[in-house]
C-alpha positions as CSV (number, residue, x, y, z in Angstrom):
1,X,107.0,-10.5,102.1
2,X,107.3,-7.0,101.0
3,X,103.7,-5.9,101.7
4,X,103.8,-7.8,105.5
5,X,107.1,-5.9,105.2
6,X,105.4,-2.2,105.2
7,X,102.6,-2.9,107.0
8,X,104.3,-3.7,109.8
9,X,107.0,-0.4,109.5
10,X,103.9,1.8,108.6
11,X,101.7,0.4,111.9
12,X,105.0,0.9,114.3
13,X,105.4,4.3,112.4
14,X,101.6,5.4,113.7
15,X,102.0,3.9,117.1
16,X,105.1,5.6,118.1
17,X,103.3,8.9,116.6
18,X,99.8,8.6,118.4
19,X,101.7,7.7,121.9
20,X,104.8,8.9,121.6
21,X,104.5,12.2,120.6
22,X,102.3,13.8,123.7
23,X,99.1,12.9,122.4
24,X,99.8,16.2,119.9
25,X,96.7,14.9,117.7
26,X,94.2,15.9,120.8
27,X,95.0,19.5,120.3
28,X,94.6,20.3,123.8
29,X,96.9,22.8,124.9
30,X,94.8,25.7,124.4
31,X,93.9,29.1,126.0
32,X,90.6,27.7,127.5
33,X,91.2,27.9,130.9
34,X,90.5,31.5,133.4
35,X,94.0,33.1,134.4
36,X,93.7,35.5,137.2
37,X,94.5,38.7,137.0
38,X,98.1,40.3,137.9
39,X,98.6,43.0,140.9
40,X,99.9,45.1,138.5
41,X,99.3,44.8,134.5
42,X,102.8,45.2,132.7
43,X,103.5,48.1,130.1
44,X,103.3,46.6,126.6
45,X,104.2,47.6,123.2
46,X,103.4,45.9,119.8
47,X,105.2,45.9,117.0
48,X,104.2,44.9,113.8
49,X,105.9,44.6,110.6
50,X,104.4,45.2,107.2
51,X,105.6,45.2,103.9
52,X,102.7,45.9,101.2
53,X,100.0,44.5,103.6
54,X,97.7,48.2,103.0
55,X,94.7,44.8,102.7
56,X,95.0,43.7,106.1
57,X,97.3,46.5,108.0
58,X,94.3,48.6,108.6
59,X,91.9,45.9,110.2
60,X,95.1,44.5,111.9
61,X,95.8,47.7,113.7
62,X,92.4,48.3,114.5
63,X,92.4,45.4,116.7
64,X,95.3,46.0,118.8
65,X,93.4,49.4,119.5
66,X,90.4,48.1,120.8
67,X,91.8,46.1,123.4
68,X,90.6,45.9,126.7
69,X,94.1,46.2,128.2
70,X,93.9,47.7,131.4
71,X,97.8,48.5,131.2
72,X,99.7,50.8,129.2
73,X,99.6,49.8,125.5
74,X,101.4,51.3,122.4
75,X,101.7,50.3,118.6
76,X,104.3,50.6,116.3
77,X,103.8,49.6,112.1
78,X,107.3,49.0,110.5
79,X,106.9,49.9,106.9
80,X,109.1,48.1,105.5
81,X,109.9,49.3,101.5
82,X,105.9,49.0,101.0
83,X,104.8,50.8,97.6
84,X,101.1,50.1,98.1
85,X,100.4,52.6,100.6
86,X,100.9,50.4,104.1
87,X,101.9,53.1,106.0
88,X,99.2,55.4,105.6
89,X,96.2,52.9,105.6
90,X,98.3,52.0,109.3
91,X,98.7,55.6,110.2
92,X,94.4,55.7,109.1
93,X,93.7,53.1,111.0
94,X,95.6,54.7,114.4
95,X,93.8,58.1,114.2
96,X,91.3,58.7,116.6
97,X,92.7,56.4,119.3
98,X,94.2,57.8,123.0
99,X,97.9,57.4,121.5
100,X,97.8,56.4,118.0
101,X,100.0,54.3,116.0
102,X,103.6,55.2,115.3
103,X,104.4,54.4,111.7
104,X,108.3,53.4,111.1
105,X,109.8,54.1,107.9
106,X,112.4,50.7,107.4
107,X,115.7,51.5,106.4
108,X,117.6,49.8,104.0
109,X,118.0,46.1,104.3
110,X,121.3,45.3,105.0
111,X,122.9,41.7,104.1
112,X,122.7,39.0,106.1
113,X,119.2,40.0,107.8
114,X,116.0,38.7,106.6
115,X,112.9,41.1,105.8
116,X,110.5,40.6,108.2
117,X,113.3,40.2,111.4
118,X,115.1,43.6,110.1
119,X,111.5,45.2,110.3
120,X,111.6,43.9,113.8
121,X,115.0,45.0,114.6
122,X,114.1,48.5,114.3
123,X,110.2,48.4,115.4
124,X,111.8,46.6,119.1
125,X,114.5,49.5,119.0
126,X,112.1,51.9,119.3
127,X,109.8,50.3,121.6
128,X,112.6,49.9,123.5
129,X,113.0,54.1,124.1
130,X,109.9,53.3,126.3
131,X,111.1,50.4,128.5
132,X,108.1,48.3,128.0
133,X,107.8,45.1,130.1
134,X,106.3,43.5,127.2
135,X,107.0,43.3,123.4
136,X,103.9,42.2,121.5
137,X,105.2,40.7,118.3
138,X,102.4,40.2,115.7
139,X,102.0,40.1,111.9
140,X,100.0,42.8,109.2
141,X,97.4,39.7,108.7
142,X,96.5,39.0,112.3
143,X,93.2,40.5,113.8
144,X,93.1,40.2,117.9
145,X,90.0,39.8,119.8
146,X,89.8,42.4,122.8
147,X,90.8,40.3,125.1
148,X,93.4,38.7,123.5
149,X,96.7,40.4,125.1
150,X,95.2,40.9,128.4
151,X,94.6,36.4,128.7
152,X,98.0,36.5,127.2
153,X,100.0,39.2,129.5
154,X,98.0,37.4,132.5
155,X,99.5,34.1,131.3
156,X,103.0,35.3,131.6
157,X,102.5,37.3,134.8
158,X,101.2,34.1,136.7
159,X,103.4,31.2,134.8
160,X,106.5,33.2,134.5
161,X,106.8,32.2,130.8
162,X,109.7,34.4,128.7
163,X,107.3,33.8,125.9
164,X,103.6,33.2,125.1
165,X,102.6,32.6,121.5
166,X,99.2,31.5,120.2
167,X,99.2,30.1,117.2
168,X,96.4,32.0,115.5
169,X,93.4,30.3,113.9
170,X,94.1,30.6,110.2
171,X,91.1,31.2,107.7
172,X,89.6,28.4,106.4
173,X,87.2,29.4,103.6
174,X,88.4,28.3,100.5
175,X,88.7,24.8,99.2
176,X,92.3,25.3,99.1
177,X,91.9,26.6,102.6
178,X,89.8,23.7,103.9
179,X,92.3,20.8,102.4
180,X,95.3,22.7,103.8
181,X,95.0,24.5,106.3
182,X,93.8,21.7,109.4
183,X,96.7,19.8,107.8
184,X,99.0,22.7,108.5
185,X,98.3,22.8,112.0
186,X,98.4,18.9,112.4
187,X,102.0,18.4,111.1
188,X,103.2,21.8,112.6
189,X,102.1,20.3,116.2
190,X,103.2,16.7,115.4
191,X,106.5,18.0,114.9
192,X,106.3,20.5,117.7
193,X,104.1,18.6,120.6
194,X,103.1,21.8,122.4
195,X,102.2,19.6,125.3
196,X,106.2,19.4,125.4
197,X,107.3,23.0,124.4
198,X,105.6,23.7,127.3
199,X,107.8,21.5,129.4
200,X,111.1,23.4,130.9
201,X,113.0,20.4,130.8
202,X,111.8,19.1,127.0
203,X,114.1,20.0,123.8
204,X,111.1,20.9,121.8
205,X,110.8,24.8,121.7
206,X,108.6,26.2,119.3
207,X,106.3,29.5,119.0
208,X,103.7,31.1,116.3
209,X,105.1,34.0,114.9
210,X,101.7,35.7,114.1
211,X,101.3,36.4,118.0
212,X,104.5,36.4,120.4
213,X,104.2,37.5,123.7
214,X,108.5,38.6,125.1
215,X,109.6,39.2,128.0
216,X,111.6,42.4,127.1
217,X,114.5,41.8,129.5
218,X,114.2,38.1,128.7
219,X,114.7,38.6,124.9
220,X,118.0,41.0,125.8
221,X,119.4,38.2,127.5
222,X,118.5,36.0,125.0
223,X,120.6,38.3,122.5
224,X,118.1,40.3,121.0
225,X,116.4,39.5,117.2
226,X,120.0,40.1,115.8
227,X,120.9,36.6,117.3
228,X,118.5,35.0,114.7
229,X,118.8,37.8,111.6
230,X,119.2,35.2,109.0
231,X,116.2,32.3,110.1
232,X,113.8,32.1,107.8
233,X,111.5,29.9,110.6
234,X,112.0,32.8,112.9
235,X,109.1,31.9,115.2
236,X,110.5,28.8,116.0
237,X,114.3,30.2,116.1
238,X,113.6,32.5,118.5
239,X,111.4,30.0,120.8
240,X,114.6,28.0,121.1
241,X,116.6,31.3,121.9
242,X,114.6,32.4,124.4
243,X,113.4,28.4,125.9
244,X,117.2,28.8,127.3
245,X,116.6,31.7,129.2
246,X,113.1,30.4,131.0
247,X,109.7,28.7,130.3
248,X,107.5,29.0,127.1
249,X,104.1,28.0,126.1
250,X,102.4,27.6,122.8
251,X,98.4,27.1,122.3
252,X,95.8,26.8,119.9
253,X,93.5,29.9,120.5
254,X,90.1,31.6,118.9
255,X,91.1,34.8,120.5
256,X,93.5,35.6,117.4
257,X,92.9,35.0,113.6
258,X,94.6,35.0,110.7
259,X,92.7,37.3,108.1
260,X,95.3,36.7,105.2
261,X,93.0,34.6,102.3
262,X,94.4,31.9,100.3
263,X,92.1,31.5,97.5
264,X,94.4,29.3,95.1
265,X,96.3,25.9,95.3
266,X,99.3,28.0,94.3
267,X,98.9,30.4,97.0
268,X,99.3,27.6,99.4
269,X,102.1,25.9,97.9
270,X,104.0,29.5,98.2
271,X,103.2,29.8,101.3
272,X,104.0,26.5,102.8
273,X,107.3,25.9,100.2
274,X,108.2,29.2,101.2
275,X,110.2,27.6,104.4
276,X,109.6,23.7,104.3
277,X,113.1,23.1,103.0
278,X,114.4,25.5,105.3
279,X,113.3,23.2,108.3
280,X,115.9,20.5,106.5
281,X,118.7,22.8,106.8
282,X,118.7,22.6,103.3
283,X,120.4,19.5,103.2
284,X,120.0,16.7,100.0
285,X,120.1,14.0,102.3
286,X,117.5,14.9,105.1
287,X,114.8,15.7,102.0
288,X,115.3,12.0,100.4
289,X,114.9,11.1,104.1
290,X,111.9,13.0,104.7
291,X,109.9,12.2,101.4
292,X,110.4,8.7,101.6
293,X,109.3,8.8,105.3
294,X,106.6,10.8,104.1
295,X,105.7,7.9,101.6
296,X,105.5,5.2,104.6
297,X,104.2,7.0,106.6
298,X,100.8,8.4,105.4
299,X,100.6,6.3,101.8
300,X,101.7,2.8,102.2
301,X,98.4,2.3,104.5
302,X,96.0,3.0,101.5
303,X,98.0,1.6,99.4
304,X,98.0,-1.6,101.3
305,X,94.2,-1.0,102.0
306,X,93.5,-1.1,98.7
307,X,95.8,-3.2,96.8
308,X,97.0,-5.4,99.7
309,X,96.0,-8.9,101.0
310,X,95.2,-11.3,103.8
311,X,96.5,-9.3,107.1
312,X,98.4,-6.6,105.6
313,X,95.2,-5.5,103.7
314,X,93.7,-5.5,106.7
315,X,96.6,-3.6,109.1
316,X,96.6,-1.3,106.1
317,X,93.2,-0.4,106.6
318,X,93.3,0.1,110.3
319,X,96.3,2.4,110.5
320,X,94.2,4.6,107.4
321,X,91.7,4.5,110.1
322,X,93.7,5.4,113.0
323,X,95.3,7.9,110.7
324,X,91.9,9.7,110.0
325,X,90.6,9.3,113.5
326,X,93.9,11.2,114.7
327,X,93.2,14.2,112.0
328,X,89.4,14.6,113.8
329,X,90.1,16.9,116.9
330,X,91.8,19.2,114.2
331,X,88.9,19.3,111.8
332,X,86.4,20.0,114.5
333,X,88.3,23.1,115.7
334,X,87.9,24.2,112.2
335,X,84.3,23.2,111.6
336,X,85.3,20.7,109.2
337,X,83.7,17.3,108.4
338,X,85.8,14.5,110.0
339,X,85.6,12.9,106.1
340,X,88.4,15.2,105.3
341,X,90.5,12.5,107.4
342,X,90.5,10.3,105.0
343,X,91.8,12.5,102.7
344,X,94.8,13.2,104.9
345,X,97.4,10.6,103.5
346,X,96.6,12.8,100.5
347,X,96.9,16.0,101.4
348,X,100.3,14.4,103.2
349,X,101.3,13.8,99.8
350,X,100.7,17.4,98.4
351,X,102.8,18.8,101.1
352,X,105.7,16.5,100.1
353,X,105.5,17.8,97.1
354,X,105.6,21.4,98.2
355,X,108.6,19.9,100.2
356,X,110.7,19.2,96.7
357,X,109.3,22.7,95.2
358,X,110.7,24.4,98.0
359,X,114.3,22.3,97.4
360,X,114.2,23.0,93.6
361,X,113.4,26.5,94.3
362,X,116.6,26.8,96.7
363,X,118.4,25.3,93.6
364,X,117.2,27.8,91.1
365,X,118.3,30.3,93.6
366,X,114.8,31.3,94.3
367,X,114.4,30.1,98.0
368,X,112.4,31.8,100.6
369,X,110.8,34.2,98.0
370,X,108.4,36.7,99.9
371,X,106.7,39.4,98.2
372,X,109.6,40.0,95.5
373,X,112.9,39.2,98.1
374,X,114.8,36.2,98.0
375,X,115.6,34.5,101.6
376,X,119.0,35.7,102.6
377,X,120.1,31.8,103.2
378,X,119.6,30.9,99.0
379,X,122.5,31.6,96.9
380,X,122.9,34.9,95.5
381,X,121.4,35.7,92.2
382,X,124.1,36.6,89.4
């Protein structure tokens, strides 16, 4: 009774999920299509904020410079409290361009801001002395193709969108890459359908920090970075911030690429607890919820598959199959075997636990750790 039981919640589970959800598995909102040119190309500045990235800043920057922009384009590096020489590999990387880079010294982080939105606070503030159109907002670990801000600026011009994110393709290299990473970008657009954050009218508002495209004037009205100082899932705090004032999109892209490696289990499980018990609102309640959901949803089909009988074996084994089938338009943007999908209840599983490590992290007052600060939202260490 207990087995037809969980078959049957597990099957309704994946058919509200593959049909419900705008088809998010087909990964087919994507920058593939030719955008016409604007009459006039928009003034742009990018900001980036770094803190001890001198491994990636350089390559990073280097990119932004060798854009074929036919607008006006500055950069600006906030240093923020870096002691491994950011800046000056930054301020390398700039020389020899038309206008350089202009490297930002952070200030002081003062309470209730987190790190990488303070750095922001102060690189858009200056930025702002020019009156670009455009902020470019893009992390120390993302590398642009050329034509990367002129699709996206021509995206805005001719949609009207407030912002334009591309969620950049993240390396996949490693073996703790390949059995993450694909996963990553699965859940992220399960739970974000970015056939609806595209929609005016849908809730769902979501954006990739590693690439933001803003509507200067749009973010002011929006209330500026300071409105979202203390979110630790800042990308997707400041999509819903600025979905209020007008349309957003969100795509899956080759133009832009993460160059930041994970080499180690461990350095995914920082990365991903980092913020996955941020996106419960840190509440008890909602992470029972979600593991146990977790549990239904991606492991009670295998488990049925293989331990099961008569037609729950049998349902068991077709929603592991549907399950697999769903994770293939994902693997074959990353050049991945579609044999990792069978893998994926799981990988599911590793990233519940990551889900508790980020939780008991948050208890030990540790929560949100990035490169030696504590997220502003965990208790204060005594």
């Amino acid at each position: 009774m207990f087995a037809a039981a969980l078959a049957a919640l597990t099957a309704l589970i994946w058919l509200a999920l593959l049909f419900g959800r705008g088809f998010y598995w087909l990964g087919r909102v994507r920058d593939d299509e030719r955008v016409p040119a604007p009459e006039r190309w928009p003034s742009v500045v990018a900001v980036i904020p770094a803190r001890n990235e001198a491994a990636v800043i350089g390559e990073a920057v280097g990119s932004l410079l060798q854009q074929d922009y036919p607008g006006a384009l500055a950069v600006i590096v906030v240093d923020d409290d870096s002691d491994d020489g950011t800046g000056a590999v930054a301020a390398a990387a700039g020389q020899g361009a038309p206008h350089g880079v202009t490297v930002l010294t952070g200030a002081v982080l003062p309470p209730g801001w987190t790190g990488k939105l303070w750095a922001l606070k102060q690189g858009i503030a200056a930025a702002e002395q020019g009156a670009p159109d455009f902020l470019l907002l893009t992390d120390a670990d993302i590398a642009h193709r050329p034509d990367s801000l002129s699709w996206l600026v021509a995206k805005a011009a001719r949609d009207g969108t407030v912002l334009t994110s591309f969620m950049a393709k993240l390396r996949c290299k490693s073996l703790a890459e390949r059995s993450h990473v694909p996963a990553f970008i699965y859940f992220f657009e399960m739970l974000y359908p970015f056939a609806w954050v595209r929609q005016p009218k849908a809730r769902t508002a979501a954006a990739a920090g590693g690439c933001v495209l803003l509507k200067t004037e749009a973010l002011r009205v929006a209330g500026g970075i300071e409105s979202i100082r203390n979110a630790l899932i800042d990308d997707c705090s400041l999509a819903r911030r600025l979905k209020a004032v007008g349309p957003i999109w969100l795509g899956l892209t080759e133009r832009v690429h993460s160059i930041r490696p994970y080499e180690s289990f461990a350095d995914v499980r920082q990365m991903i607890s980092r913020s996955a018990y941020a996106q419960l609102n840190y509440s008890p309640l909602l992470l029972l919820g979600t593991l146990f959901g977790m549990f239904v949803t991606y492991l009670a089909a295998p488990l049925l598959a293989l331990f099961g009988h008569g037609w729950p074996q049998w349902l068991g084994i077709a929603v592991w199959a549907a399950m697999a089938l769903s994770f293939v338009p994902t693997l074959r943007f990353y050049r991945l075997s579609p044999l990792w999908g069978i893998a994926l209840p799981g990988i599911a599983m590793l990233y519940a636990l990551y889900t508790f490590d980020s939780a008991f992290k948050h208890w030990r007052r540790r929560g949100g750790q990035w490169k030696g600060r504590v997220h502003v939202n965990a208790p204060s260490l005594q």
